[in-house]
C-alpha positions as CSV (number, residue, x, y, z in Angstrom):
1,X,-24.5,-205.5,-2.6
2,X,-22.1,-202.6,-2.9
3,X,-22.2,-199.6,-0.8
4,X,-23.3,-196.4,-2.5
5,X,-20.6,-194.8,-3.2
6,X,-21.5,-193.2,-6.2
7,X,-24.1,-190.9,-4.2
8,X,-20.9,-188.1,-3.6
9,X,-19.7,-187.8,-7.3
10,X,-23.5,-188.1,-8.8
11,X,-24.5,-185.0,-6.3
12,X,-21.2,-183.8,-6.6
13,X,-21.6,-180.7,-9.2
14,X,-25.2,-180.5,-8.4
15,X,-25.3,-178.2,-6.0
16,X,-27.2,-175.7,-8.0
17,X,-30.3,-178.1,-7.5
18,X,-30.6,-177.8,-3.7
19,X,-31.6,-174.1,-3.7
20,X,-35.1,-175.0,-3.1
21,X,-35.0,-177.8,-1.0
22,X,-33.3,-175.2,1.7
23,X,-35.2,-175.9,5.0
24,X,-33.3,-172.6,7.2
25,X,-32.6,-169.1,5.5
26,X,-28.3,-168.9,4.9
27,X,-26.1,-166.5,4.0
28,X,-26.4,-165.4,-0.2
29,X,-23.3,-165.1,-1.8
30,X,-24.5,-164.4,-5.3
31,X,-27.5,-163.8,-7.4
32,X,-27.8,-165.6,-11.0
33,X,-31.2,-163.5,-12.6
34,X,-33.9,-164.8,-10.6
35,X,-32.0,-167.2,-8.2
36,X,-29.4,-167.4,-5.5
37,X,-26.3,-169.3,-4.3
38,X,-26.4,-169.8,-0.9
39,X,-23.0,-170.6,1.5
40,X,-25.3,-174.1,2.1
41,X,-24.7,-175.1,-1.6
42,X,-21.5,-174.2,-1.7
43,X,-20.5,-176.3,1.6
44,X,-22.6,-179.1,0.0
45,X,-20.8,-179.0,-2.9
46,X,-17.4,-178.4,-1.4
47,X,-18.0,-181.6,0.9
48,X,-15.7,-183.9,-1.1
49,X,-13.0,-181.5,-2.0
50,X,-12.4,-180.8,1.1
51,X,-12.1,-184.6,2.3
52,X,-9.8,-185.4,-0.9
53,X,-7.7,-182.3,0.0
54,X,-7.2,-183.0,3.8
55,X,-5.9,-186.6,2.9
56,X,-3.0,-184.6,0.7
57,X,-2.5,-181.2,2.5
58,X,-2.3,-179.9,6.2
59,X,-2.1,-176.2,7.4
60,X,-1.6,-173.2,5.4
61,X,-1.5,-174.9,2.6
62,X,-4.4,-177.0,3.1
63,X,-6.6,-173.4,3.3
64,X,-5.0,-172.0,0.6
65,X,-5.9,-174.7,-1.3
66,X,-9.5,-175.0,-0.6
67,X,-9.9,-171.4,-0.7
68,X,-8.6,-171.8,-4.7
69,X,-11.8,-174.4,-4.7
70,X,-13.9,-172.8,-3.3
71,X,-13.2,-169.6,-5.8
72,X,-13.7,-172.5,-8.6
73,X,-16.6,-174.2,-7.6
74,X,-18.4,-170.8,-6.8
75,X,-17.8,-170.0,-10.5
76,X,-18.9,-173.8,-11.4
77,X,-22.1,-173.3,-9.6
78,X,-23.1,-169.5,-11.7
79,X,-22.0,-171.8,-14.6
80,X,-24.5,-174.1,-13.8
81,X,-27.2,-171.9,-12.4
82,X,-27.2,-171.0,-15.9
83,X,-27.3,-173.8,-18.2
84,X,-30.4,-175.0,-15.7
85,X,-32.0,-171.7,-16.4
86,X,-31.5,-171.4,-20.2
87,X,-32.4,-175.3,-20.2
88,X,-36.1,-174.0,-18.4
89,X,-36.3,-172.6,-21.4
90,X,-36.7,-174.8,-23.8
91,X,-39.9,-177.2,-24.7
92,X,-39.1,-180.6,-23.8
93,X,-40.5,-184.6,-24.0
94,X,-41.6,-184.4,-20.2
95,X,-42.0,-188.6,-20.8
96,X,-38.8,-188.9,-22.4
97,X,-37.0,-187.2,-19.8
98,X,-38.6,-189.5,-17.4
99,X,-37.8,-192.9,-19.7
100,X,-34.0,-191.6,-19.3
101,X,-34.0,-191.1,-15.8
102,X,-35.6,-194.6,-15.2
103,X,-32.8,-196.3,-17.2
104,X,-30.0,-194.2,-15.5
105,X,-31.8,-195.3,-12.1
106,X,-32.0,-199.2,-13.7
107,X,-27.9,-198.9,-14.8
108,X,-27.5,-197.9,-10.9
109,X,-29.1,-200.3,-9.5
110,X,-27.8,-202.8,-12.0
111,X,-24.1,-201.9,-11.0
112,X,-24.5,-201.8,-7.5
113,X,-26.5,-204.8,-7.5
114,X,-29.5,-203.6,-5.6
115,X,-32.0,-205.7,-6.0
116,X,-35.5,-202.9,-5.3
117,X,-36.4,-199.6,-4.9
118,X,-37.3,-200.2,-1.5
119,X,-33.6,-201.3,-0.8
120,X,-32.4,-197.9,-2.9
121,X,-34.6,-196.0,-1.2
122,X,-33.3,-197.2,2.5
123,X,-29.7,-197.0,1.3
124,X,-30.1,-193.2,-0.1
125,X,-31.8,-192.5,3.1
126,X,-28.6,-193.5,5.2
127,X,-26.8,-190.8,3.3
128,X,-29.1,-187.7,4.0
129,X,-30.8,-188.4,0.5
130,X,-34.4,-189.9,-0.8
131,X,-35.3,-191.2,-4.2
132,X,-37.5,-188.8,-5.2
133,X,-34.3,-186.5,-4.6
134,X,-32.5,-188.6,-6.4
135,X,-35.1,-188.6,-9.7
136,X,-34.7,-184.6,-9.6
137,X,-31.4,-184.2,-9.6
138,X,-31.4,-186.4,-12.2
139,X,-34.3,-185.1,-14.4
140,X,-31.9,-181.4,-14.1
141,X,-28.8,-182.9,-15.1
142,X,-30.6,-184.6,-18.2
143,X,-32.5,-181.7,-19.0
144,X,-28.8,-179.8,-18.9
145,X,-27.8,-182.4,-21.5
146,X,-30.1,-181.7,-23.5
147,X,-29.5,-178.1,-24.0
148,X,-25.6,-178.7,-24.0
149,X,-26.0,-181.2,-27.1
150,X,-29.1,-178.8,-28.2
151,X,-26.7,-175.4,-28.2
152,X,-22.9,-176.9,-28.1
153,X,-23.2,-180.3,-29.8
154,X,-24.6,-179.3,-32.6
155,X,-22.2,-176.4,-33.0
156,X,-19.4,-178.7,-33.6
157,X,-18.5,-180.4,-37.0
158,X,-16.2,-183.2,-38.3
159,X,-15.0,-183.0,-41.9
160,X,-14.0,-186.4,-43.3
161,X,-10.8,-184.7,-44.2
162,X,-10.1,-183.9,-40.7
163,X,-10.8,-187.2,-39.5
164,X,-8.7,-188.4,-42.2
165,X,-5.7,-185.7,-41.6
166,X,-6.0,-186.7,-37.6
167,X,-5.2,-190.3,-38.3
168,X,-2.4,-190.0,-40.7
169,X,-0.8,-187.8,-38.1
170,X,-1.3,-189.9,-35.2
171,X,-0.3,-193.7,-36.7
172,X,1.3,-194.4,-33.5
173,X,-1.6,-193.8,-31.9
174,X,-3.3,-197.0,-33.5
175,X,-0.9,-199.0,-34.1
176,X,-1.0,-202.9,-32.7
177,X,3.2,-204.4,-31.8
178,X,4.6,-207.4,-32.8
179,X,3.3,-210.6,-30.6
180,X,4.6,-213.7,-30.4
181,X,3.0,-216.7,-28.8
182,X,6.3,-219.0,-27.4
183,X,6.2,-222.4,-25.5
184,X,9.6,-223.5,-24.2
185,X,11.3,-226.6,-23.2
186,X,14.6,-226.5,-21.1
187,X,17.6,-229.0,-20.6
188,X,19.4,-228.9,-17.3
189,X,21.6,-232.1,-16.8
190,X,24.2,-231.3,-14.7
191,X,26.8,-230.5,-16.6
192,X,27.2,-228.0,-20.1
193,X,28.1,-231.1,-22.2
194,X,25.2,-233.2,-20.6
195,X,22.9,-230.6,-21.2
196,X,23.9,-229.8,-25.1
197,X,24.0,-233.2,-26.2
198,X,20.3,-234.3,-24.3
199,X,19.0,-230.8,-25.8
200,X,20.4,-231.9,-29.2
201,X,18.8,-235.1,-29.2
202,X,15.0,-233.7,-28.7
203,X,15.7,-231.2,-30.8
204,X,15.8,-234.0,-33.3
205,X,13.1,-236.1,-32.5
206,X,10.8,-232.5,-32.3
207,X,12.6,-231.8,-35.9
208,X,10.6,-235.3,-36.5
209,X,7.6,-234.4,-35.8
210,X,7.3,-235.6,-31.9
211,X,4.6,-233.5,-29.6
212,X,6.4,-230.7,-28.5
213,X,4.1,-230.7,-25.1
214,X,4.5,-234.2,-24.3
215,X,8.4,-234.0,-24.8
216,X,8.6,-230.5,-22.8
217,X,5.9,-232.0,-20.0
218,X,8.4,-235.1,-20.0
219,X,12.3,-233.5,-20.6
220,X,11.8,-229.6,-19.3
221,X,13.4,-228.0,-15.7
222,X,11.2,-225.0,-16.5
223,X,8.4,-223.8,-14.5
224,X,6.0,-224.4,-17.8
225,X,7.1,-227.9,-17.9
226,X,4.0,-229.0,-16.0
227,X,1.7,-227.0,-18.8
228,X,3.6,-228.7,-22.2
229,X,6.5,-226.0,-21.8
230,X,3.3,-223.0,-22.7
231,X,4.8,-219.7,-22.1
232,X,2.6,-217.5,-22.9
233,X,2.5,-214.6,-25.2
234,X,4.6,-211.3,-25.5
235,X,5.5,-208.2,-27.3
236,X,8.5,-208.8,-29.3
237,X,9.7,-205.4,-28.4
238,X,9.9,-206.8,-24.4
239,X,11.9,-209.7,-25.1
240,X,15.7,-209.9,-24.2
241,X,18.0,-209.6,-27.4
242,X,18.6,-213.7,-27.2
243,X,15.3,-214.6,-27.4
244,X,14.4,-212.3,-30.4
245,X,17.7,-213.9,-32.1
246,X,16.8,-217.2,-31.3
247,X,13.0,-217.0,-32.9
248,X,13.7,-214.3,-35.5
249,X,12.5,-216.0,-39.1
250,X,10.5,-218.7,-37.3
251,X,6.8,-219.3,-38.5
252,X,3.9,-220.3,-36.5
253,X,4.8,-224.5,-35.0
254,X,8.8,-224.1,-35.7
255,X,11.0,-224.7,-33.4
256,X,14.7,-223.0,-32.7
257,X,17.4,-224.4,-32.3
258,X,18.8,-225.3,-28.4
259,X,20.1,-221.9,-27.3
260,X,22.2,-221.4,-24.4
261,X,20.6,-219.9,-21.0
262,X,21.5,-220.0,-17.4
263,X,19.7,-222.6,-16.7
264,X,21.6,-224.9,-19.4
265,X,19.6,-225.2,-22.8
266,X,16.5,-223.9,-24.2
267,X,14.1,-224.4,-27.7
268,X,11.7,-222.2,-28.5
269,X,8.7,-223.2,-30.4
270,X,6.5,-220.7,-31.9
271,X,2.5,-221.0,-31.0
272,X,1.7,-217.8,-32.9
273,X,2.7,-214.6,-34.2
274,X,1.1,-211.3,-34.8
275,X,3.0,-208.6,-37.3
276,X,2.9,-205.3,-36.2
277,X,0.6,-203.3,-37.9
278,X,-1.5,-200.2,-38.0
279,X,-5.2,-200.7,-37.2
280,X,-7.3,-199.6,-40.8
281,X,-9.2,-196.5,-40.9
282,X,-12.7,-198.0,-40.9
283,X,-11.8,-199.8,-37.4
284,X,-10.9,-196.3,-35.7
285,X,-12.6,-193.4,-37.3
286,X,-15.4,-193.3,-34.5
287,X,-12.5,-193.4,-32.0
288,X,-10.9,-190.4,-33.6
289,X,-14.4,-188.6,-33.9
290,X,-14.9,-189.3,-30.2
291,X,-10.7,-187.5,-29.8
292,X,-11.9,-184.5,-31.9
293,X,-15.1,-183.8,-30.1
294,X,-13.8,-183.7,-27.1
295,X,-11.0,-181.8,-28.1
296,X,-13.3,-179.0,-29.7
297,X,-16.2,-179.2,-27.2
298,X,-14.6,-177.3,-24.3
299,X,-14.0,-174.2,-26.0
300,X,-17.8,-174.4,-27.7
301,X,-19.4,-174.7,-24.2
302,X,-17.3,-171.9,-22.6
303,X,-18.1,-169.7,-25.6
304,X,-22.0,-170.3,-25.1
305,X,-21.6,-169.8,-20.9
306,X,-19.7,-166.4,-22.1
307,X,-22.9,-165.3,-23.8
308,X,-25.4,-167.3,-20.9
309,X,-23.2,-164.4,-18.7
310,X,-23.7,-161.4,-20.7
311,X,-27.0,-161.5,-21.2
312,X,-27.5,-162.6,-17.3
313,X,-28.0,-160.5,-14.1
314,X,-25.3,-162.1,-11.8
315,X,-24.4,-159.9,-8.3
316,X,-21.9,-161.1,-6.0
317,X,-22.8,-160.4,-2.7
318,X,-19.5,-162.3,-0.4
319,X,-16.5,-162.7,-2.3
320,X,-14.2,-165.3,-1.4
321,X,-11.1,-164.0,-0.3
């Protein structure tokens, strides 16, 4: 059973949720309508930041540094604050909400491998936290989703053409190298002539149709003797200029002539091969949607926090300096 590790990154960017769970009265460092930021949610959230930036950073530079995130996160948390408030706002599938946050609970214990609740429950526990916490914080961030898919989401559109333009422009992107499956037998007697003529004379008998395997399992000084000569498989584009010369032309069960190595003589025979080629439309068009979105949901959600902002009371009480 793993350790819960996840508990820091799920509550990480939830501080906004803790505001009422506050047991002693703390300083208020801003107002966001009807609700506060306290310096305890801050702190809270500020917890793992401040760990990951002490293992990089010492001194002066270490404070200047959280200083910057704790300016950030401040503004991360008014962000939040109100998305959780505009969400409040909106009629919602109480059951629904509830059937998600059991399956995100199920995927969690699924991944960690915890077999009960009761084990969950004993686990979050050792970490300051409960599962009924847990089901909150996790009922907010879903209702969050909803109104960011609700509000942003559905603000943003994908023409075909787009989708189209964005993967004639990016063939790179999709495109698959040439592979080439090789096994290899090698001749190492002694000597250059030795070598040739013994390479020569099982390149004939594989020319007549004997197993390659067998005769590489039997003949070859390589390390893949012991597997029938297998190599394995490779990108053309990572194989030395020999080789490629060597197989270049060569279908699928040909052999190449005994080309000269280090180790004395070598034959190539080739298992497979894969043409480069570009991956067809149909195959990547949800992966390019998925590129676009992203790329265009950003600016749609800061536009709509913008307007959450105008139309909110917000007072600063203790800047961060």
């Amino acid at each position: 059973m793993k350790k819960l590790t996840w508990l820091a990154p799920l509550f990480f960017g939830l501080g906004f949720l803790y505001a009422t769970q506050a047991k002693t009265v703390d300083r208020i460092l801003v107002q966001v309508n009807d609700d506060i930021i306290t310096q305890s949610e801050l702190n809270r959230e500020m917890e793992q930041v401040r760990r990951e930036m002490a293992a990089r950073y010492t001194g002066d530079q270490l404070e200047q540094m959280v200083r910057q995130a704790e300016k950030a996160t401040l503004e991360g948390l008014i962000n939040q604050k109100l998305l959780y408030q505009k969400a409040m706002e909106l009629e919602m599938d109480d059951s629904h909400v509830d059937s998600r946050v059991a399956n995100i609970i199920q995927q969690i214990m699924k991944e960690y491998q915890i077999k009960d609740t009761e084990t969950l429950e004993a686990q979050l526990e050792q970490q300051g936290s409960s599962l009924r916490e847990l089901r909150e914080n996790l009922r907010k961030r879903t209702i969050v989703e909803d109104l960011i898919g609700a509000f942003v989401g559905s603000r943003i559109t994908l023409l075909t053409p787009e989708i189209e333009k964005y993967y004639k422009d990016h063939q790179s992107d999709f495109a698959t190298p040439e592979e080439v499956t090789l096994s290899e037998l090698i001749v190492s007697e002694g000597s250059d002539t030795a070598s040739l003529e013994r390479a020569n004379a099982l390149y004939q008998r594989l020319q007549k149709g004997e197993s390659f395997p067998t005769l590489a399992t039997q003949y070859s000084k390589g390390r893949t003797a012991s597997k029938g000569g297998a190599s394995g498989t490779y990108l053309v584009s990572k194989l030395n200029a020999a080789t490629v010369k060597a197989i270049a032309g060569l279908k699928e069960g040909e052999i190449s002539t005994p080309q000269k190595v280090s180790e004395g003589y070598i034959i190539y025979r080739i298992d497979a091969h894969k043409e480069a080629s570009v991956r067809p439309f149909e195959e990547v068009k949800d992966e390019i949607k998925n590129r676009l979105y992203e790329k265009k949901f950003n600016p749609e959600l800061e536009r709509f926090i913008t307007q959450l902002k105008e139309d909110a009371y917000i007072q600063i009480f203790s800047e961060i300096k």
